[in-house]
N, C-alpha and C positions, 0 to 999 in steps of 0.2 A: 390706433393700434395696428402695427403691421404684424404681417401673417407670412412668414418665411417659408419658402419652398424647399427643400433639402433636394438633392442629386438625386436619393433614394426613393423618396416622394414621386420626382417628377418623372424615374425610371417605371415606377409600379404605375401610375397614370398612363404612361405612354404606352407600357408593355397591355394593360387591359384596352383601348383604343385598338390597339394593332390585333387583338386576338377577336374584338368585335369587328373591323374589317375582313379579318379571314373566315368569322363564321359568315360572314356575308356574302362574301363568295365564292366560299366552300361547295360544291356539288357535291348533291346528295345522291347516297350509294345505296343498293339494299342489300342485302344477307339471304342466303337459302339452305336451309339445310335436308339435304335426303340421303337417305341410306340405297338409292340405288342409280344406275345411269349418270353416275360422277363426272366421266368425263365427255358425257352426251350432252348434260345440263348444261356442263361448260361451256361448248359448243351455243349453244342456243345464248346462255348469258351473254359472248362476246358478241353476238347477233345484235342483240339489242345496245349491249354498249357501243355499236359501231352507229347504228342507227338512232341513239340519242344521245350520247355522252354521258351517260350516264352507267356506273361501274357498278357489277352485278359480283359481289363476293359468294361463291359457292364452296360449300363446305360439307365434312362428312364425319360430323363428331361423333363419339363412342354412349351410346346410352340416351339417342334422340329424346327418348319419350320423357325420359325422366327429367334431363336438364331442360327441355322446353318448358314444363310446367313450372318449375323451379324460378326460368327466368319472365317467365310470362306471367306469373303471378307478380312479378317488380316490375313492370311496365318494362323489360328488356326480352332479349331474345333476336330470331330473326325476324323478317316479315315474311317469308315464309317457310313453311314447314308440309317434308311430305312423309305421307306416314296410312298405313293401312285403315280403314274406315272406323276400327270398332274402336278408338280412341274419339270418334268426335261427338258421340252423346255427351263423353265426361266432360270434355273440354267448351264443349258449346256453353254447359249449364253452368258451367265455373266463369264463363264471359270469357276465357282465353282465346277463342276465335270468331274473328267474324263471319257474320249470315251475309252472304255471297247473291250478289244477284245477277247471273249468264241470260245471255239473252238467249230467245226460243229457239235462232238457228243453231247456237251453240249445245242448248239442250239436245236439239232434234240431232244432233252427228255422234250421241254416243247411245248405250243399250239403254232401256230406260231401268231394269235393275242396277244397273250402275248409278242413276242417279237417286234411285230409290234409296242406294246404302249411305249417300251422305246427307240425308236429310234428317233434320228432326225435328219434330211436329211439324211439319213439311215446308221447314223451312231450309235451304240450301247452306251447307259450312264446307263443302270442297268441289271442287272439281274433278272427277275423275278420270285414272289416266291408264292404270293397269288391271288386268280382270286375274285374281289365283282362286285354282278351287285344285281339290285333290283330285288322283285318277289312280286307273289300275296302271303299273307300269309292269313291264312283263320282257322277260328275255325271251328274244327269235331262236336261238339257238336249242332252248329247253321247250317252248310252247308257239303253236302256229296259231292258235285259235284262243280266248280268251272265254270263260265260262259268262255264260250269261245270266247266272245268280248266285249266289255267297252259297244256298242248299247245294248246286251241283261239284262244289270247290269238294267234297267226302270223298265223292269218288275218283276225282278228276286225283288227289295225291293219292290214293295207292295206284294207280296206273304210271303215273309218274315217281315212286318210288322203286315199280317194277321193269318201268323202261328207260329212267331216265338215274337213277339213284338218290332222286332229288327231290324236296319237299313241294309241295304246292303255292303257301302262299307265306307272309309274312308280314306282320307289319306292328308299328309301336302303339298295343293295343290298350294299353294303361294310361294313353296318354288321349286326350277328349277329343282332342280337334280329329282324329284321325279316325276316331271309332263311332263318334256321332249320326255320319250317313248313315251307317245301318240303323240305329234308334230311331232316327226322323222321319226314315223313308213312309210309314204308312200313318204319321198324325202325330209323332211326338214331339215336342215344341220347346225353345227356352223359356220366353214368353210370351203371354195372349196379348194381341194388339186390341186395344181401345183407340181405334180411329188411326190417327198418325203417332200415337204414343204407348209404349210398352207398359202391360200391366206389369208389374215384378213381382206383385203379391199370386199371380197364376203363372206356373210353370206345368208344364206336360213331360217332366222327366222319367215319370212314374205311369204313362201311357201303357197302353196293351202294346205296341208298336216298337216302346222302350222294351218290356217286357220282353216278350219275342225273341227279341237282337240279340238282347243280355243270355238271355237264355242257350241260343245259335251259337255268340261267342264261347260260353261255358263247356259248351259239346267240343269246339273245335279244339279246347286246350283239354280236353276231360281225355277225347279220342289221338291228342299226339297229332293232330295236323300240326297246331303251332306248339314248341313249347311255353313251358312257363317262363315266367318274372323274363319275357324279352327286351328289349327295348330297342330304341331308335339304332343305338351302335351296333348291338346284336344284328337286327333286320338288317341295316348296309352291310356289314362285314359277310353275313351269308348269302347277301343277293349278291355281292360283287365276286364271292367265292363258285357261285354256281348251284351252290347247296340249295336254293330257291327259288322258285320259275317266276314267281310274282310278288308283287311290294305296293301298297297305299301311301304315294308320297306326293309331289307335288313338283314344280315347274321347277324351282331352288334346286329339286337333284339330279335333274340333267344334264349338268355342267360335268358333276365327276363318275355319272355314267361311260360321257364322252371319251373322260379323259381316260380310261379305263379300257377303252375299246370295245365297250359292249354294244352290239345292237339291238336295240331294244325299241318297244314298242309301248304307246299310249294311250290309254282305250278309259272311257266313261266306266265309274262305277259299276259290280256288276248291283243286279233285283236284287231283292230279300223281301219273302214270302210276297213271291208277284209283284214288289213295287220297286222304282226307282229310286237306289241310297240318292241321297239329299248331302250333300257334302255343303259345306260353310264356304260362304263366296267371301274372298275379300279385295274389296275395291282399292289398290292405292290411290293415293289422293296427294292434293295439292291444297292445303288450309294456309289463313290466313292469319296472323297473330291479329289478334284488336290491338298492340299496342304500335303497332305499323304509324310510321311518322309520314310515312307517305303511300297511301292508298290509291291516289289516283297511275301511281306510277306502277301500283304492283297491280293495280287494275288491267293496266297498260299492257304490261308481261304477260299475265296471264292470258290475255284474252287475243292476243294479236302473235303472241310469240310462242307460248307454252304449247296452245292449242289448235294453233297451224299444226297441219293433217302433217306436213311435210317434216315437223319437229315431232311430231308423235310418233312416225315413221323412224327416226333418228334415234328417240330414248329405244325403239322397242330394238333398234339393233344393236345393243348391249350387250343381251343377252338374260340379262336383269328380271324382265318380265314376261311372265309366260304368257301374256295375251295383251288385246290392247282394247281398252273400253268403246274405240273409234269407229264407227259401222264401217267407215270405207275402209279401214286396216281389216277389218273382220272379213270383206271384201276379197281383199288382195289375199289375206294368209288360207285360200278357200281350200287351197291343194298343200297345205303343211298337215300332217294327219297326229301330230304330235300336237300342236294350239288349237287345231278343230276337237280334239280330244279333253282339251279347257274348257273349251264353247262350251262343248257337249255337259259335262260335270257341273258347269255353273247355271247352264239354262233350267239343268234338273235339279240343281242347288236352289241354296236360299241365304240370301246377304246377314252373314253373322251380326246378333243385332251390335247397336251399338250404345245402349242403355249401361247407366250407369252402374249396374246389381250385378254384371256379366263377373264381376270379381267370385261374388257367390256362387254361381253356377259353374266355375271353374273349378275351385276348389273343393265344391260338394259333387261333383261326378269324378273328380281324381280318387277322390278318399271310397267313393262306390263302386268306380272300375275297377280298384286296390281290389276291395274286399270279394268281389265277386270272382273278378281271374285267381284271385289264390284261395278261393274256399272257404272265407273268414265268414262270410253271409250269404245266404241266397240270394237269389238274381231280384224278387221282388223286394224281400225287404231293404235289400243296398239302394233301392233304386226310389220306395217310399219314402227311407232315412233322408235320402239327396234333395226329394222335393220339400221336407221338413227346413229342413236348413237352407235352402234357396230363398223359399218364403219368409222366413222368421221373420 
């Protein structure tokens, strides 16, 4: 029996041959995706493409967190992804990234709460690269001196409504990330640590501590310091109008301070009753997809490219990031009183955890901040209610 070949046959034969030669010696390229220092990352990518041939795609898609998980649960994605710390409990426990192992020098060249905030169960899933924590920011023009705790902020605006025509402070106080220092500063907690692992069945939202704050903040909107239902737009529009000597924001709104003309100043949280607010640290980072086809190569990058002092020197002049997790960059920026001002907020900070419940805790102190700034509930029972549902 013969077995005829057709034209068609022997075209689809030849054409699968020729597509297995070019997977063969195709050079393999990796992906990265981060929402800041775009064209710093660049920079460093071509570094390594020069010095290994090997082609580093960097990218800055719309909705990181969401399409990572998306494509990283189908074994796609990039190999790597950077992205603020309190995403890598989720992502750890879901197997979407891998546990990371730097060696001790590379350990030892950054804070060690920086590395604190990408572990879990103290195991390593990033590298860190950027340190944000909130601060007081404060117009020169309106205030020389900054109070040194949220009690003396009463009297410091009527003095300043009588020499200045202008409020004291302001800031987006219904909304968690910004109003938590004051809760946390004397023991209030999201949640209790059991060893290297978060309990989420204990929260301390409902502390005497919490308590307190809640209370402080009620007085200042009760007494016309800040008004009511403000929000983020509110607070910029009147800090940039003048109408307010001071704002809780963070390193992201320096840029259109700048561009504004204002000279302004950045100073450490102030006290509240005697203690030091505790603002939420977070670490950007540099993770790993596990579905990474080439680990020794992202190995390669990270640890010889990323993390060369002289690149991390490079992302931080961006502008991007307000601090740099680096001890010799911490070093060098000793005389910037605006990033020693970061330092300062994060050392008295505490690394937002990165447990997977942090959903609940988000959504049960908006719904308690709600009720309490506008008078819907007391300061304790909103704050009871919050730890009820944190727990459940």
């Amino acid at each position: 029996m013969k077995i005829g070949i057709t034209s068609i046959t022997l075209s689809c034969i030849l054409a699968a041959f020729s597509n297995l030669a070019l997977a063969d010696t195709q050079q393999p390229e990796l992906t990265i995706w981060t929402g800041k220092s775009h064209q710093q990352m660049q920079l460093i990518a071509k570094q390594f493409s020069a010095d290994t041939g090997i082609n580093i795609e960097v990218k800055q898609p719309v909705d990181i967190t969401g399409n990572f998980e998306i494509q990283a649960r189908n074994g796609e994605g990039p190999d790597i992804v950077f992205w603020p710390h309190d995403r890598i409990g989720d992502w750890a426990n879901a197997g979407l990234i891998k546990q990371l192992k730097p060696s001790q020098a590379l350990q030892n060249s950054a804070v060690d709460y920086a590395w604190d905030a990408v572990k879990v169960e103290g195991k390593i899933y990033g590298y860190p690269i950027g340190v944000e924590a909130i601060s007081l920011i404060y117009n020169k023009a309106l205030i020389k001196e900054v109070p040194a705790s949220f009690e003396e902020i009463f009297e410091l605006d009527k003095q300043l409504q009588e020499q200045q025509q202008t409020k004291a402070i302001l800031w987006d106080y219904n909304n968690t990330y910004y109003t938590w220092p004051l809760f946390a500063a004397d023991g209030a907690y999201v949640f209790g640590k059991q060893g290297e692992q978060y309990n989420v069945k204990d929260t301390g939202v409902n502390h005497p501590s919490a308590m307190y704050a809640g209370k402080l903040l009620k007085d200042m909107l009760d007494q016309q310091i800040m008004p009511r239902n403000a929000d983020y737009s509110i607070m910029d529009m009147q800090f940039v109008k003048g109408k307010v000597a001071m704002v809780i924001n963070g390193p992201w709104y320096w840029d259109e301070l700048e561009s504004v003309g204002m000279d302004f100043g950045v100073a450490p949280l102030p006290n509240i009753n005697g203690k030091p607010a505790k603002a939420f640290v977070g670490i950007w980072s540099a993770m790993v997809n596990s579905a990474t086809s080439q680990p020794a190569l992202v190995d390669e990058f990270l640890n010889y490219y990323l993390m060369n002092v002289d690149n991390q020197r490079l992302l931080f002049s961006s502008g991007d990031i307000g601090a740099m997790a680096n001890l010799q960059l911490q070093k060098e920026l000793t005389n910037d009183p605006k990033v020693q001002a970061v330092y300062a907020s994060a050392a008295q900070g505490e690394p937002m955890p990165n447990a997977a419940a942090m959903g609940k805790f988000w959504a049960a102190m908006a719904t308690s901040l709600t009720n309490i700034t506008t008078g819907r509930q007391a300061v304790d029972k909103a704050l009871n209610a919050a730890a009820k549902r944190i727990t459940r």
